[in-house]
C-alpha positions, -999 to +999 in steps of 0.1 A: +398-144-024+364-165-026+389-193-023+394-187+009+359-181+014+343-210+000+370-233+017+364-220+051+403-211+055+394-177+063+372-190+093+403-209+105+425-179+104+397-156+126+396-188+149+436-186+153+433-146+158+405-155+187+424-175+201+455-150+206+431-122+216+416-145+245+456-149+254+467-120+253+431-106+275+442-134+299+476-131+305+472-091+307+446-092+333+462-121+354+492-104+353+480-066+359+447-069+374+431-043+347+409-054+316+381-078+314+380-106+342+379-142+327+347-144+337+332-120+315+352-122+287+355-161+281+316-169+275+312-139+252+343-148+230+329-184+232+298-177+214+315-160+188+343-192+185+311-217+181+296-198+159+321-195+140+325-229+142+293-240+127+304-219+099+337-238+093+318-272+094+290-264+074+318-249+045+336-281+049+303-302+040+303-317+079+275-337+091+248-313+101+248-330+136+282-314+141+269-276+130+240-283+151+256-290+179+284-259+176+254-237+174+238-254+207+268-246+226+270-206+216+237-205+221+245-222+259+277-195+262+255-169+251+234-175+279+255-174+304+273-142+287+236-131+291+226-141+328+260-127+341+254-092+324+221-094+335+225-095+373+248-061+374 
């Protein structure tokens, strides 16, 4: 088990599950109308994807320029996530 932690595999498989969940999310509310709109589902799962991302590269001994800039961009998403909760 602290294989899979030290290795970062465990981030790749949470990455793969995100991924599904955004799928599924998106293909249910296209096709029914109910849930949460793209809109207000993709920035917030965003943030969570690059930070996890900057996880995975710093595990895998990445250039910190590459963590860095994962981290810039869910801080970005989390912004907008932010700003559009912010205006209801």
């Amino acid at each position: 088990m602290a294989e899979l932690f030290a290795s970062g595999r465990l981030i790749d498989l949470i990455l793969v599950i995100v991924t599904i969940e955004a799928t599924f999310l998106l293909i249910y509310w296209r096709s029914t109308g109910r849930g949460v709109s793209p809109g207000d589902l993709l920035p917030n799962l965003c943030a969570g994807a690059f930070l996890l991302l900057a996880l995975r590269l710093s595990l895998g001994g990445a250039a910190w320029e590459l963590s860095c800039g994962s981290l810039a961009f869910a801080g970005m998403a989390h912004l907008v996530d932010l700003n559009r909760r912010w205006r209801r």
